[in-house]
C-alpha positions as CSV (number, residue, x, y, z in Angstrom):
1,X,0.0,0.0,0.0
2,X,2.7,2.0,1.1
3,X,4.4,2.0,-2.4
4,X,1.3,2.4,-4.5
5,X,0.9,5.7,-2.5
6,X,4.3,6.8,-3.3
7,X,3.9,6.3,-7.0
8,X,0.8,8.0,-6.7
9,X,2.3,11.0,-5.0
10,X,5.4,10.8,-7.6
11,X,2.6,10.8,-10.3
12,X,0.5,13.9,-9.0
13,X,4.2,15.6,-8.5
14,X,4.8,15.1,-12.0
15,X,1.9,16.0,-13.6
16,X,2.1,18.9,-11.6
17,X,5.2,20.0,-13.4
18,X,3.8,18.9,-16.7
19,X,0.6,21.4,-16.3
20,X,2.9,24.4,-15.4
21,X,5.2,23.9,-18.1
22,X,2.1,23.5,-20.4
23,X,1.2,27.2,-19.9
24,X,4.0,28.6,-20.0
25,X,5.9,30.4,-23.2
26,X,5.4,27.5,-25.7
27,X,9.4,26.7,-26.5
28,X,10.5,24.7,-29.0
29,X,9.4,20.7,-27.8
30,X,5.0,21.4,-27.5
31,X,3.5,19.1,-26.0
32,X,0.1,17.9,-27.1
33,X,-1.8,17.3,-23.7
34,X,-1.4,16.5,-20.2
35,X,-0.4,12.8,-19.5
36,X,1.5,11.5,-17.0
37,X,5.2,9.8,-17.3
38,X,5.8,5.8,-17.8
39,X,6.4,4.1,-14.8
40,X,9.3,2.6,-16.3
41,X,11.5,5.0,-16.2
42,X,13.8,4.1,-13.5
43,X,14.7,0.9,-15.7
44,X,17.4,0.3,-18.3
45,X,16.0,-2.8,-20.4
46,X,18.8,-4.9,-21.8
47,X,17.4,-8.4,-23.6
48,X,19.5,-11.4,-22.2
49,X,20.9,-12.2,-25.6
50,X,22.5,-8.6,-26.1
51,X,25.3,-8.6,-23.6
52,X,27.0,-5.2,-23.7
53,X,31.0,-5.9,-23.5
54,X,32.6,-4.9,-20.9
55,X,34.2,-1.1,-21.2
56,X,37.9,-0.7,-22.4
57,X,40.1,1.8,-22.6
58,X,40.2,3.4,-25.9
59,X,43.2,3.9,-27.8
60,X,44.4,7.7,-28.5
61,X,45.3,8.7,-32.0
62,X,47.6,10.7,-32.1
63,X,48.1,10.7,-35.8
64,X,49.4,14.0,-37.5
65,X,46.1,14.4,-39.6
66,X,43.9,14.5,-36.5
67,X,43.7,17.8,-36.2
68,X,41.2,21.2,-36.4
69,X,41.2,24.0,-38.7
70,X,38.8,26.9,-38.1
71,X,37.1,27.7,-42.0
72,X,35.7,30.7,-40.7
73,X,35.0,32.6,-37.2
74,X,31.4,33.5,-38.7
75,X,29.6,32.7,-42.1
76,X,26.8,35.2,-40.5
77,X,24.2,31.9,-39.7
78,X,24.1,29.1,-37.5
79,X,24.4,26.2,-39.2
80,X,21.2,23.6,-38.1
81,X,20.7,21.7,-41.8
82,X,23.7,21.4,-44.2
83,X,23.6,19.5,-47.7
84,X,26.9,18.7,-49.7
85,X,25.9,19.0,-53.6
86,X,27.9,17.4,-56.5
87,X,29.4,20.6,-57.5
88,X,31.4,20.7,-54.3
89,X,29.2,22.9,-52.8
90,X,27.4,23.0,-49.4
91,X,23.7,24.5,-48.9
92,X,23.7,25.2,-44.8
93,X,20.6,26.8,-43.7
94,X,19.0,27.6,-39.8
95,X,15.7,29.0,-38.9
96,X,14.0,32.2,-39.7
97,X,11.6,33.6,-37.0
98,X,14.3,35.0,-34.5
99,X,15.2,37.9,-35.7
100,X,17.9,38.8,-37.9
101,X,21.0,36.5,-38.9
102,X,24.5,38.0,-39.2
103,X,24.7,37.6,-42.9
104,X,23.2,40.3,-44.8
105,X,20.8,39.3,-48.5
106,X,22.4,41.5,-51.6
107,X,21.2,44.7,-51.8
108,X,17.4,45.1,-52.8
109,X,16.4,41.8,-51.3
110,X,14.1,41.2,-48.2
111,X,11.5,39.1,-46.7
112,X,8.2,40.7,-46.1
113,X,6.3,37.6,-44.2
114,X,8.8,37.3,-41.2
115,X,7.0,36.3,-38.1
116,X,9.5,38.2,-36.0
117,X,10.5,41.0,-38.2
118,X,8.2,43.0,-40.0
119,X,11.3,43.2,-42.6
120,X,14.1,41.2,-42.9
121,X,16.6,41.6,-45.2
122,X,19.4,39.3,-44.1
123,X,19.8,35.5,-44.6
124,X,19.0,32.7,-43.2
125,X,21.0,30.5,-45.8
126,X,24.4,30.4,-47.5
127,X,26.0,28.7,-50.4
128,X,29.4,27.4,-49.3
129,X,32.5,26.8,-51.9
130,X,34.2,23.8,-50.4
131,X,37.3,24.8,-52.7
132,X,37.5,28.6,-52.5
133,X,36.5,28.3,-49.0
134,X,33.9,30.9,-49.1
135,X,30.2,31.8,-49.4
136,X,27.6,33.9,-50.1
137,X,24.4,34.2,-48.8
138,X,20.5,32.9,-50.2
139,X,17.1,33.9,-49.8
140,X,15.0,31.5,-48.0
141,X,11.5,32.8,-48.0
142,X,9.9,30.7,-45.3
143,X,10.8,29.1,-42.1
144,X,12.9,26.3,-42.3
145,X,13.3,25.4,-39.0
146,X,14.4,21.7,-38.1
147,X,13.1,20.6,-41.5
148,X,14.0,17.8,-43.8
149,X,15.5,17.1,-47.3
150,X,16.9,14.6,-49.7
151,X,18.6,14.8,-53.3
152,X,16.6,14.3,-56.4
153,X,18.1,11.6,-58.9
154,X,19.1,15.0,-61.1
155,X,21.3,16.6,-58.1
156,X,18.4,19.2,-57.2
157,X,17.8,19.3,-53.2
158,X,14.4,18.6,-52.5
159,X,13.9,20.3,-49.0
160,X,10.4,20.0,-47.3
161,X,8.5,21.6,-44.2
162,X,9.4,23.5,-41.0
163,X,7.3,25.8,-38.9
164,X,4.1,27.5,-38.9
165,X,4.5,29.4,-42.3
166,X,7.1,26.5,-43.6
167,X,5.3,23.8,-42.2
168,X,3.6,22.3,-45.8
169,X,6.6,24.1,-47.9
170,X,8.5,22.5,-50.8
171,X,11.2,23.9,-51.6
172,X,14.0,23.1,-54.4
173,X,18.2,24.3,-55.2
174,X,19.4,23.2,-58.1
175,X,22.9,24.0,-58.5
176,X,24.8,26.4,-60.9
177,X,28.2,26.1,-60.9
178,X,30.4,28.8,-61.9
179,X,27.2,31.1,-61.2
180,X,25.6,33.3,-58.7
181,X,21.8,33.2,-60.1
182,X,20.5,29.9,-58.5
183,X,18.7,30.5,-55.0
184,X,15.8,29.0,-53.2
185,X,13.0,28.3,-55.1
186,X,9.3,27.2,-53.5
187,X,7.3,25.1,-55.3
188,X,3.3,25.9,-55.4
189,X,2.2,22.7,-54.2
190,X,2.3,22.2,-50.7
191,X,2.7,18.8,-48.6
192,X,-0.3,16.8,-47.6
193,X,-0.1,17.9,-43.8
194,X,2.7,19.9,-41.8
195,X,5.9,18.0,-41.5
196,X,8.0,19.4,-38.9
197,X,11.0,17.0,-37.5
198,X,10.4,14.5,-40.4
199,X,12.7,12.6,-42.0
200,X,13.3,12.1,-46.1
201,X,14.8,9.3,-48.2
202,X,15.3,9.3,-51.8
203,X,13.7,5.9,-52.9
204,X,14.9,3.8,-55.8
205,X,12.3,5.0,-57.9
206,X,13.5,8.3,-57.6
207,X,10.2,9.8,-56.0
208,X,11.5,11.3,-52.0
209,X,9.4,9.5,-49.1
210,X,8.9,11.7,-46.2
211,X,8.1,10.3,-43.3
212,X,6.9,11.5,-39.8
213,X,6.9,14.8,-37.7
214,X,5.6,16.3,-34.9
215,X,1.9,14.7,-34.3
216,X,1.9,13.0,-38.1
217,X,2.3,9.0,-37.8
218,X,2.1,9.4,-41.8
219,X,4.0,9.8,-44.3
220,X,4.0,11.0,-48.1
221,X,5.7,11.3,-51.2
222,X,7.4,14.0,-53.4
223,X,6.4,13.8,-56.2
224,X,3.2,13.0,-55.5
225,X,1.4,10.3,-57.3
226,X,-1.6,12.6,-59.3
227,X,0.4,15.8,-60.3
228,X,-3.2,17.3,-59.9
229,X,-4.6,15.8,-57.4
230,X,-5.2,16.5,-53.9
231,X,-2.1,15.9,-51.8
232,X,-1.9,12.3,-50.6
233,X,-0.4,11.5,-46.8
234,X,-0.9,7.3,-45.5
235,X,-1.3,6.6,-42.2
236,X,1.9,4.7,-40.3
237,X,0.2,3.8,-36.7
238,X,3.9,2.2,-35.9
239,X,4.7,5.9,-35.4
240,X,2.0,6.0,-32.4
241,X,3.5,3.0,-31.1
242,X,6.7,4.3,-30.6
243,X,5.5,7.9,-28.8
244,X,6.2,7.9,-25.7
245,X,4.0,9.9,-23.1
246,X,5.6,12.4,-22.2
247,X,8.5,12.9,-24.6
248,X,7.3,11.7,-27.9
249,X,11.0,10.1,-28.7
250,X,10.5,9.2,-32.3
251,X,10.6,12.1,-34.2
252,X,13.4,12.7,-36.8
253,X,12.9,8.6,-37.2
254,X,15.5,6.8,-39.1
255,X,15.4,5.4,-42.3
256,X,17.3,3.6,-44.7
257,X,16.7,1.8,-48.3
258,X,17.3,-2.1,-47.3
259,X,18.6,-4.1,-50.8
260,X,15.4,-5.5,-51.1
261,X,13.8,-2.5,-52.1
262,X,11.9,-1.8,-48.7
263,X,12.5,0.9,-46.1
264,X,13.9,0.2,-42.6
265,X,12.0,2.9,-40.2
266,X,13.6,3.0,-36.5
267,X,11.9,5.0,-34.3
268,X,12.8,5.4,-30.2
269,X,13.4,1.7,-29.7
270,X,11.4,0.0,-32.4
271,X,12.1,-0.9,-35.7
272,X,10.1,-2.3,-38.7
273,X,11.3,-3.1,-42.1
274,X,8.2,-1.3,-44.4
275,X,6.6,-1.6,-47.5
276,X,5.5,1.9,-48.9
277,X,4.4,0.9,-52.0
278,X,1.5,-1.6,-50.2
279,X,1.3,0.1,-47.2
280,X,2.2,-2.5,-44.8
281,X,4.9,-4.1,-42.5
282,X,6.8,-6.8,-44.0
283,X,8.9,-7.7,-40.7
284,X,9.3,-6.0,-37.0
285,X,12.7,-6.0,-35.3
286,X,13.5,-6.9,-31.6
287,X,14.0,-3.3,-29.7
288,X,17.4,-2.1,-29.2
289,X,18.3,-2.3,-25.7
290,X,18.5,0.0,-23.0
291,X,18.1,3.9,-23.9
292,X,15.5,6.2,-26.2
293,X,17.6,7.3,-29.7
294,X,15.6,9.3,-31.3
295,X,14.5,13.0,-30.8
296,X,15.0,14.4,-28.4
297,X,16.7,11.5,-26.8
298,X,19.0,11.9,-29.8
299,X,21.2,9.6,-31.2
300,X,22.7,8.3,-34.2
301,X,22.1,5.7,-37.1
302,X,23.8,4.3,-40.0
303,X,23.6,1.8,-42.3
304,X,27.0,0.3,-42.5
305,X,29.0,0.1,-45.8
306,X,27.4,-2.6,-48.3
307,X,29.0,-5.1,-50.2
308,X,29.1,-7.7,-52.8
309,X,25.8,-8.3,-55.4
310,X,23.6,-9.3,-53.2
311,X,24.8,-7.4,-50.2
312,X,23.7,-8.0,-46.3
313,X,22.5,-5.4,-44.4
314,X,23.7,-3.8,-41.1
315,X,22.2,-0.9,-39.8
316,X,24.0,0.4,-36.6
317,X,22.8,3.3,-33.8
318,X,24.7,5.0,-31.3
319,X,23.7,7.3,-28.3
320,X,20.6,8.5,-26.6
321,X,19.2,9.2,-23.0
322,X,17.7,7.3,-20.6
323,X,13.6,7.9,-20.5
324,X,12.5,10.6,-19.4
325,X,16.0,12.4,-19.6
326,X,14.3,15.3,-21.7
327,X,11.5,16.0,-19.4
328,X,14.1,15.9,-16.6
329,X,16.7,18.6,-18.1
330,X,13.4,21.0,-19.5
331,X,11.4,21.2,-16.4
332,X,14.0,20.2,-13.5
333,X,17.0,21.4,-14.9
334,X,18.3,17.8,-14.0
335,X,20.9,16.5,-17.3
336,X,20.8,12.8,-17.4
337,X,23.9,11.4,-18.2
338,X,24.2,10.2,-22.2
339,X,24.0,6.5,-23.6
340,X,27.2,5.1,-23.5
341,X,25.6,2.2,-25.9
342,X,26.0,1.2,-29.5
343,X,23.9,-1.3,-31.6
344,X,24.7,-3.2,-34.5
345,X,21.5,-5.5,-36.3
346,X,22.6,-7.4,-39.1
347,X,18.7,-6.9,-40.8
348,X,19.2,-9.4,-43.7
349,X,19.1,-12.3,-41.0
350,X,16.5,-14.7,-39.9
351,X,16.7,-14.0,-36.5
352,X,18.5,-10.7,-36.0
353,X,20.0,-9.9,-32.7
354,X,21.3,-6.8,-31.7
355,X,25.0,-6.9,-30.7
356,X,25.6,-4.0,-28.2
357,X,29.0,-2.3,-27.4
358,X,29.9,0.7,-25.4
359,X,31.3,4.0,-26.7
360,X,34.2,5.7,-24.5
361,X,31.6,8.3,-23.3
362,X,27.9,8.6,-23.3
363,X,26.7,11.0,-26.4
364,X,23.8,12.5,-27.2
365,X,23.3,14.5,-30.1
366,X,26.4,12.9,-32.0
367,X,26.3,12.7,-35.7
368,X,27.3,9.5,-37.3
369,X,29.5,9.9,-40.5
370,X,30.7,7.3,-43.0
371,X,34.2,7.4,-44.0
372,X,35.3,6.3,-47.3
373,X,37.5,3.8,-45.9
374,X,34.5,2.3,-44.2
375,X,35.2,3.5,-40.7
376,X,32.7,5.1,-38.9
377,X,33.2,8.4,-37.5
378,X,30.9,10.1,-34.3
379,X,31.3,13.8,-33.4
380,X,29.8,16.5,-31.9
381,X,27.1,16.3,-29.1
382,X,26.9,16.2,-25.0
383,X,27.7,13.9,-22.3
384,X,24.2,14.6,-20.4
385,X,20.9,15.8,-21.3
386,X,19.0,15.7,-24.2
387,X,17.7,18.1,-27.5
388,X,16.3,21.0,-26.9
389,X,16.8,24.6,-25.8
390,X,19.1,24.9,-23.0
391,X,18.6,21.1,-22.4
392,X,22.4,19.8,-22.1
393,X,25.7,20.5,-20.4
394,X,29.3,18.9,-20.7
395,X,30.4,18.8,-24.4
396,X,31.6,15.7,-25.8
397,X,34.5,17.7,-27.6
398,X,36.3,14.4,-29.3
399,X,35.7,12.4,-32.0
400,X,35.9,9.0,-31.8
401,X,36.7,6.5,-34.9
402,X,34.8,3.4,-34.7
403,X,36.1,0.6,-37.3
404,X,32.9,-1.8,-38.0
405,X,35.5,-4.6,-39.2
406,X,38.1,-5.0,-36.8
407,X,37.7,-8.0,-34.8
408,X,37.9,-7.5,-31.4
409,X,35.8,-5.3,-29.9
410,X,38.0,-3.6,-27.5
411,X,40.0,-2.3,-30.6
412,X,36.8,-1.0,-32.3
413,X,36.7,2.6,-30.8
414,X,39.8,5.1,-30.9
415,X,39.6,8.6,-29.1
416,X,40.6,10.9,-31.6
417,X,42.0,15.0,-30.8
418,X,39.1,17.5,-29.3
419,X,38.0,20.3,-31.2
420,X,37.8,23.8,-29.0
421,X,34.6,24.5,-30.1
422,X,31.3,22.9,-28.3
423,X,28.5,21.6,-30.8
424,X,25.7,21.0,-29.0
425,X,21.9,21.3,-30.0
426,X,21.7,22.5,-33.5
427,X,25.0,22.1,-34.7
428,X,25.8,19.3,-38.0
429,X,28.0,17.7,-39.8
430,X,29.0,16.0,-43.2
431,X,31.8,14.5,-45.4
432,X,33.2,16.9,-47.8
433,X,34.7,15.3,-51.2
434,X,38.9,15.9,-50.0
435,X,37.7,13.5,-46.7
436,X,37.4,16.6,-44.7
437,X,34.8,16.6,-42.3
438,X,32.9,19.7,-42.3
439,X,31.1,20.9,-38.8
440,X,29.4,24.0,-38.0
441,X,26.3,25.4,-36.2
442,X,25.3,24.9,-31.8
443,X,22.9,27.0,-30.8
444,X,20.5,25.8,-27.7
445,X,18.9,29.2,-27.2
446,X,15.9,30.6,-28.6
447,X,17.8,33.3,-30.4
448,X,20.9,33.7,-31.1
449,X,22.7,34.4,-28.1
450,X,26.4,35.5,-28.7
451,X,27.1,36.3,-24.7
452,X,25.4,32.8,-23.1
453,X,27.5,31.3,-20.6
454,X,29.7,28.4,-21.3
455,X,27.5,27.6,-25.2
456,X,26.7,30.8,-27.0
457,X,25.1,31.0,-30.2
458,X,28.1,29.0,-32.7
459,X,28.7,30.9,-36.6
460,X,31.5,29.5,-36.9
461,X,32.4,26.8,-39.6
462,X,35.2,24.1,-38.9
463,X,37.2,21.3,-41.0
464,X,38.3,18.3,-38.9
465,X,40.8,16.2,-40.9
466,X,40.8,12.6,-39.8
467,X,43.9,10.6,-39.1
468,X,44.7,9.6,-43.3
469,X,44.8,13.5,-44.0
470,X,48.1,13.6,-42.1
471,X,51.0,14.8,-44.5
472,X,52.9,11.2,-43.6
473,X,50.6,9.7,-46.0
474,X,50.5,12.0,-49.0
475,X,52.7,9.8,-50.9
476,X,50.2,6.6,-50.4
477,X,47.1,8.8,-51.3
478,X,45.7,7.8,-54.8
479,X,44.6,10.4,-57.3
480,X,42.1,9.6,-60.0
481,X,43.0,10.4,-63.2
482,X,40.1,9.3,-65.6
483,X,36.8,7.0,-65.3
484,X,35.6,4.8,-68.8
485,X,32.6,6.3,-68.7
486,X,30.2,9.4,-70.4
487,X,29.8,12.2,-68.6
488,X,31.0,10.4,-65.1
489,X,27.4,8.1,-65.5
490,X,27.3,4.9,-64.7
491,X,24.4,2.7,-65.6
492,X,23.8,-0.1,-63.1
493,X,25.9,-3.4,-62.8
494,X,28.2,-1.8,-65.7
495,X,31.9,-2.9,-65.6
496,X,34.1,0.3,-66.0
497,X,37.9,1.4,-65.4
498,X,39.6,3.8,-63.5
499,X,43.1,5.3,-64.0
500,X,44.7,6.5,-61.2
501,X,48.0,7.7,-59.6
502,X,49.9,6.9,-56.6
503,X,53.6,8.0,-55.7
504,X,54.4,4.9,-53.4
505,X,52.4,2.1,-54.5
506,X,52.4,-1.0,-52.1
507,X,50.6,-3.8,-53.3
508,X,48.2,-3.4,-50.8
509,X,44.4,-3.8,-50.4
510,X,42.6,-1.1,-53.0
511,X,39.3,-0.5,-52.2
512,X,36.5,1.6,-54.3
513,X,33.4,2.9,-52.6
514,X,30.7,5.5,-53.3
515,X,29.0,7.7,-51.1
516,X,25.8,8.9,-51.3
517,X,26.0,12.8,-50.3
518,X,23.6,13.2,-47.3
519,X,21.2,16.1,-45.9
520,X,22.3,16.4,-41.9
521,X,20.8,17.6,-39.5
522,X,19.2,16.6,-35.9
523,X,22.3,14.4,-35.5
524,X,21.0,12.0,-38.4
525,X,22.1,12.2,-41.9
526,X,19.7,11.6,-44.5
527,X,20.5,9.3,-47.5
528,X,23.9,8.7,-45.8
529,X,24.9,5.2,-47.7
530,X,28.1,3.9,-48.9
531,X,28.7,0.5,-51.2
532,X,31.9,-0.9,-52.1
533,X,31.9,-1.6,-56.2
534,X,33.3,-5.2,-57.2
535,X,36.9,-5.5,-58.3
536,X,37.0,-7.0,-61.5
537,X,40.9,-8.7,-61.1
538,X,43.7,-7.0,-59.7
539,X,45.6,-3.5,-60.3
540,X,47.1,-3.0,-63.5
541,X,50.6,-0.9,-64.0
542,X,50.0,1.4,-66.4
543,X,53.1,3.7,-66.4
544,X,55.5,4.5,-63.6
545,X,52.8,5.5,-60.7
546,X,50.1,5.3,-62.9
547,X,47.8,2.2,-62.1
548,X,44.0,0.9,-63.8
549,X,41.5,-1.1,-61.8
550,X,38.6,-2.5,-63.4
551,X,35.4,-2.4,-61.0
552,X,31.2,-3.2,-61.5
553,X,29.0,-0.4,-60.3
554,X,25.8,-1.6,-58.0
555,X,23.9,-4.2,-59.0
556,X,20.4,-2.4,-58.5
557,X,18.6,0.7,-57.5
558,X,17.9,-0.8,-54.6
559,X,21.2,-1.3,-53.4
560,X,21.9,2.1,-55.0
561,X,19.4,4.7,-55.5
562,X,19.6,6.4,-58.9
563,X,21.9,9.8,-58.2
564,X,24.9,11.8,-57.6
565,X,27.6,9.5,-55.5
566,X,31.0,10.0,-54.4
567,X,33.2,7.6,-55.6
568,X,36.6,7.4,-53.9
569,X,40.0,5.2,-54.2
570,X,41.4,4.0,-51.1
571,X,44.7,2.6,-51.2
572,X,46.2,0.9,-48.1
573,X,43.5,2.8,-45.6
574,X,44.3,6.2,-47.7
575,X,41.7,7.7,-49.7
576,X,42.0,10.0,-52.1
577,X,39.9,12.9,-53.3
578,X,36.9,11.8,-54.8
579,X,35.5,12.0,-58.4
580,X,31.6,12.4,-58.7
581,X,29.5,10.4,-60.8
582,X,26.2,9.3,-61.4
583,X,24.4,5.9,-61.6
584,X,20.9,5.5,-63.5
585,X,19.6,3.4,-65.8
């Protein structure tokens, strides 16, 4: 008796809380209605066949191309969504309904619908030249706050919802190199309902699924299926069955194309593998154990690199916090230490079991980033708390290399150098076509806030060079001279050759991959997808440092959606700068 009244006075405590908070100044998380918490959330739930290793001691890189360099002190915006294009160009955009950015629009140009500002005639979006190293600055007409996005076959960004006046926008950038005259374009047809903290996936038809948001267990697709017809949104009640309460925890889900054509959706601890086309759920996954991963108990996902012609698949998420770690840090000021957890789900087996390891740190809000030698890299974030405005302390300011294929477990993770700069809420990052990380954007205030005390408002843009950009290797790192192919395009299963130099040849392993260029934001990169092309024999001299391998480009569009991929030469661990190209039919 005695402990039912406790967890009844717990309960009344709680929703006591909960009501206040309700009428207060809505900030960014809204909650829908008054319910109380799970009664679970005192309890970590690990399945007996997922042991979790026991913690190691990580090794320290201290490799000469481990290293910072700071881009630029301020490019004017925060940087919240970033997209690398196949020009070698990066679209970074934040939010509009603060106030003014730092970055003023050319002369003559202004919004004149600004929520916040009657006029506003800076940006809220830039254009960054990942050769030149600058930028200039775009017109984003409506709000694009924590949005969504994903490349069209053709290399146009297809970038969809955000708030109130965003919430149904569609909005396009097609590139123009060597230009100035492309900007933000919105398209007159709106999504089906408002999509705010979705999530997008180009599909192997080429159409762009978007799938989620705030209150929308639905999802749609762009474009739609009747070019006149009303707009068209299907119902996926999985996403109710991963809400929790109090925190939601499913929003920004994850998704990624599995080679059989259908879509894996993981969403807080849940995942299904879904058919879109039918409308229903062709298999359901055990949970993940132990802590909430998606927003705003944020972590991580990828889908690691794919291989071979009929290639497994093995998605892998890293990060979190502990239930009810977001309504902790919002209402009690209370920050929850991070998931120290990873999970790896080989999702092509019959009975998939999640294998868990443990990071050197808990992270939430870390961003998961293929390499193109297959490693996986995880950077930015916090060590306690959660998303959301002013909802996390203790940076986690190092990186940390994870290497999917070596052996023993203990050896998987290596600590790599700290950056100076704190990314917390709101920041992003992405792999730039050198193999050059680029990271920008933090800010967990409601405006920007360039005097907040220890995270103020982050403009700044960084490039973190991972340990095969040290100088040491130069002479290892391949060059790519010339593909076999028109106009860089590669039809699918097509056997083609690549030239390319190397000072110090080795004989060792030579590897090709291409990367699929991804939209990031939310810690979760969009599209993110890397598959190793088939060898066709070995390396062929050609003339002194001048070699020719012969390699098969993916087998399907399912493996491969039909687009823009970076294709890059590793030799012995090094890559070299990549060459885009383009697979279709």
């Amino acid at each position: 008796m005695a402990l039912n009244i406790s967890l009844f006075v717990s309960f009344i405590t709680l929703f006591s809380l909960f009501t206040t908070l309700q009428s207060a100044v809505e900030f960014e998380f809204q909650f829908s209605r008054p319910l109380p918490p799970d009664l679970d959330f005192a309890t970590t739930i690990f399945g007996s066949n997922a042991p979790v290793p026991e913690p190691s001691t990580p090794e320290m890189s201290d490799d000469g191309g481990n290293t910072w360099v700071l881009l630029h002190k301020s490019v004017g915006i925060s940087a919240m969504h970033m997209q690398l294009l196949h020009d070698n160009t990066v679209i970074i955009f934040d939010r509009t309904d603060f106030g003014t950015s730092n970055l003023s629009l050319p002369a003559g140009e202004c919004r004149h619908n600004d929520a916040v500002v009657k006029v506003d005639c800076s940006a809220h979006s830039l254009l960054y030249d990942v050769a030149t190293n600058t930028y200039r600055p775009l017109l984003v007409q409506t709000n694009v706050w924590c949005s969504s996005g994903a490349v069209h076959p053709d290399g146009t960004l297809i970038q969809t919802g955000g708030y109130r006046a965003g919430e149904r926008k569609i909005r396009v950038f097609t590139p123009c190199a060597g230009s100035e005259k492309c900007d933000w374009v919105e398209l007159p047809q709106t999504l089906s309902v408002r999509r705010w903290y979705a999530s997008n996936h180009i599909l192997p038809d080429g159409r762009v699924i978007v799938v989620g948001g705030r209150r929308q267990p639905s999802y749609e697709f762009f474009p739609k299926s009747s070019p006149t017809g009303p707009p068209e949104s299907y119902q996926l009640p999985f996403l109710n069955s991963t809400s929790d309460r109090f925190e939601e925890n499913n929003l920004y889900p994850f998704l990624h194309i599995l080679p059989d054509g259908n879509l894996y959706i993981f969403a807080n601890r849940k995942s299904i593998s879904f058919d879109y086309i039918n409308n229903r759920i062709v298999r359901q996954f055990p949970a993940i154990p132990g802590e909430k991963r998606n927003y705003p108990s944020t972590g991580s996902s990828v889908l690691l690199p794919l291989r071979g012609q009929s290639p497994a698949a093995e998605v892998m998420i890293c990060g979190g916090a502990p239930n009810l770690a977001f309504y902790k840090s919002q209402t009690q000021h209370i920050y929850v230490g991070a998931s120290k957890t990873c999970g790896r789900l080989v999702l092509t087996d019959p009975e998939p079991v999640w294998a868990m390891e443990e990071m050197p740190m808990g992270r939430v809000m870390g961003d998961m980033i293929l390499l193109p030698t297959g490693d996986i890299l995880i950077i930015n974030g916090a060590s306690n708390g959660t998303a959301g405005w002013e909802n996390a302390i203790e940076p986690v300011l190092n990186p940390v290399l994870y290497t999917p294929t070596q052996p023993d477990p203990r050896k998987r993770f290596v600590l790599l150098n700290p950056s100076t700069i704190p990314r917390m809420y709101h920041s992003a990052a992405l792999l730039l076509p050198d193999g050059r990380i680029l990271v920008g954007g933090s800010n967990p205030h409601v405006k920007y806030n360039f005097t907040a005390v220890p995270f103020p408002t982050e403009l700044s843009l960084e490039a973190f060079s991972p340990p095969y950009m040290a100088s040491q290797n130069s002479n290892l790192r391949p060059t790519v001279l010339s593909i076999d192919t028109t106009n860089n395009t590669v039809s699918y299963g097509q056997q083609f050759s690549i030239t390319f130099t190397v000072d110090n040849y080795r004989q060792e392993e030579i590897t090709v991959a291409v990367i699929a260029p991804p939209f990031a934001t939310h810690s979760f990169l969009m599209n993110q997808r890397m598959i190793y092309l088939d060898l066709v024999g070995g390396v062929q001299l050609q003339s002194p440092f001048q070699y020719k391998v012969d390699v098969i480009s993916p087998p399907t569009r399912n493996v491969a959606p039909p687009g823009y991929y970076m294709m890059f030469v590793v030799h012995g661990g090094i890559p070299g700068e990549c060459v885009w190209i383009k697979i279709n039919d």
